[in-house]
RODO-2510 file (C-alpha; in nm, 4 decimals, decimal comma):
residues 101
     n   res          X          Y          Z
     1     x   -11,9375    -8,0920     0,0239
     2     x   -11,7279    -8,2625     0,2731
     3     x   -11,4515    -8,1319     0,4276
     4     x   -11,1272    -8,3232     0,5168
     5     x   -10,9575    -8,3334     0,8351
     6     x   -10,5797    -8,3930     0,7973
     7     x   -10,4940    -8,5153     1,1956
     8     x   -10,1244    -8,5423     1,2168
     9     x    -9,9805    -8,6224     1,5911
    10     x    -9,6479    -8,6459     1,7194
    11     x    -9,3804    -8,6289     1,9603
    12     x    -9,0198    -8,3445     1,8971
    13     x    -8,7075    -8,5204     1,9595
    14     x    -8,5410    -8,4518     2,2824
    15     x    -8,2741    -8,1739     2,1221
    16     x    -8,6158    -7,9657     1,9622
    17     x    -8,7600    -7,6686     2,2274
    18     x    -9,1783    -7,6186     2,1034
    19     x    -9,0652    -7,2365     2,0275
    20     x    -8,8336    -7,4106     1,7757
    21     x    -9,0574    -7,6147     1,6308
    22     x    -9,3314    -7,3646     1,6153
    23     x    -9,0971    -7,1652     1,4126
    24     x    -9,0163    -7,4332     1,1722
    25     x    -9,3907    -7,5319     1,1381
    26     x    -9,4505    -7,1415     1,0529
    27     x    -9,2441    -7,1834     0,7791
    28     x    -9,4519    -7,4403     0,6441
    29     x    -9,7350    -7,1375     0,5785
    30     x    -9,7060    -6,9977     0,2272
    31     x    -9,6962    -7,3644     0,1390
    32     x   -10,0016    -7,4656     0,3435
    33     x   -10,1931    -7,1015     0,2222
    34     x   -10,1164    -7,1638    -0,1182
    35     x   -10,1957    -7,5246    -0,1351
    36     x   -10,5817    -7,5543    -0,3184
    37     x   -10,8796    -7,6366    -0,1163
    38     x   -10,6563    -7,5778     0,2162
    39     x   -10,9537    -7,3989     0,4865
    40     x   -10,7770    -7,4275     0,7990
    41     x   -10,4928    -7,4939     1,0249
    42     x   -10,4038    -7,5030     1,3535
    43     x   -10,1328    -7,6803     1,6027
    44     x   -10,1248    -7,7886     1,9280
    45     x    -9,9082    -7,9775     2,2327
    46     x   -10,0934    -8,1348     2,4803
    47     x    -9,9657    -8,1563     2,8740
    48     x    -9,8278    -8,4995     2,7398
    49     x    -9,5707    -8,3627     2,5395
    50     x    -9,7554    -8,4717     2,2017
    51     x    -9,7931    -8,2614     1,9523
    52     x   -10,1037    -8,2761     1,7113
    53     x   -10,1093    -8,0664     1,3569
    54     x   -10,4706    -8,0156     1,2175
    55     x   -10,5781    -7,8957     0,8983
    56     x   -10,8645    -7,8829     0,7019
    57     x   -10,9311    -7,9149     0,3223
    58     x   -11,1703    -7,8747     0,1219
    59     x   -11,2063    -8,2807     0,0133
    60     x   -10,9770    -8,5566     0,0016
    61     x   -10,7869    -8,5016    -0,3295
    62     x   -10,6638    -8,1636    -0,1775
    63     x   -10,5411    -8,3303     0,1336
    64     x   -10,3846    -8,5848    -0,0790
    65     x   -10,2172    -8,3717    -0,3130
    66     x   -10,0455    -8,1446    -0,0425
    67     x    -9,9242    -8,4612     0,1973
    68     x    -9,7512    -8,5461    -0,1259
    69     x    -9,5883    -8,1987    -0,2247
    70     x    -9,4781    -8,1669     0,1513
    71     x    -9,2041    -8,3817     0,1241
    72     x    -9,0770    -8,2204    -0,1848
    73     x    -9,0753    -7,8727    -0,0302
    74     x    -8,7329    -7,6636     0,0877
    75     x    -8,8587    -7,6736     0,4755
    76     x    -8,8904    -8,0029     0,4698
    77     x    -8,6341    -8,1884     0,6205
    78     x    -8,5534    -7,9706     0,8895
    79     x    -8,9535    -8,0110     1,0142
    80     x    -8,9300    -8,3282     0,9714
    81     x    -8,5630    -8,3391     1,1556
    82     x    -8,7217    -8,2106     1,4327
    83     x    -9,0115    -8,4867     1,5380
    84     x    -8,9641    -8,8593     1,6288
    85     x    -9,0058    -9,0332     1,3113
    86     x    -9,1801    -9,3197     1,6169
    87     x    -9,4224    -9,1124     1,7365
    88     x    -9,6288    -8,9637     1,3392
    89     x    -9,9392    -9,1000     1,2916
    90     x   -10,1045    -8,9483     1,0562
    91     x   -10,5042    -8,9941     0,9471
    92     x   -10,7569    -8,8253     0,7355
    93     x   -11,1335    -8,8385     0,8710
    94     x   -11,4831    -8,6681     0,7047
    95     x   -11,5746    -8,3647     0,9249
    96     x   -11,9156    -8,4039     0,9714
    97     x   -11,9742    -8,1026     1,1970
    98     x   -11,8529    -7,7773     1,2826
    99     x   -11,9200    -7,5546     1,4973
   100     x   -11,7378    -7,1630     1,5148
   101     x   -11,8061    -6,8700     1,7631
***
């Protein structure tokens, strides 16, 4: 089986600190946990100032069917609020290797 890496990167809008948004993207969790075929998450800002969001699911279908429930869900549009609609990119890609310690 091949997993799915969702690769979402981005930029905050000048009036969002990271500890805010880290606290809006942590309410994004019971969502994310709950969500089938989710394996793993993690989120990062680079020394650029852009922000990338990576999670793994278990195949495409489960990415697919949480980027569409996201948009439905009550934390929503304050995450969303919070990043400069300019900067998303968003892309799925095949993980083809991992390695853990």
């Amino acid at each position: 089986m091949t997993h799915v890496a969702e690769i979402v990167t981005f930029t905050l809008n000048d009036d969002t600190s990271p500890e805010a948004f880290v606290a809006l993207s942590q309410s994004t969790e019971s969502f994310v946990r709950a969500a089938p075929g989710f394996a793993h998450r993690q989120l990062s800002q680079g020394d650029d100032g852009r922000w990338t969001d990576y999670v793994v699911w278990q195949d495409m279908q489960a990415a697919q069917n949480a980027a569409a429930q996201f948009p439905e869900q009550e934390f929503a549009p304050a995450l969303m609020a919070a990043i400069n609609p300019d900067s998303l990119q968003m892309r799925h890609e095949n993980v083809l290797w991992n390695m853990t310690a």
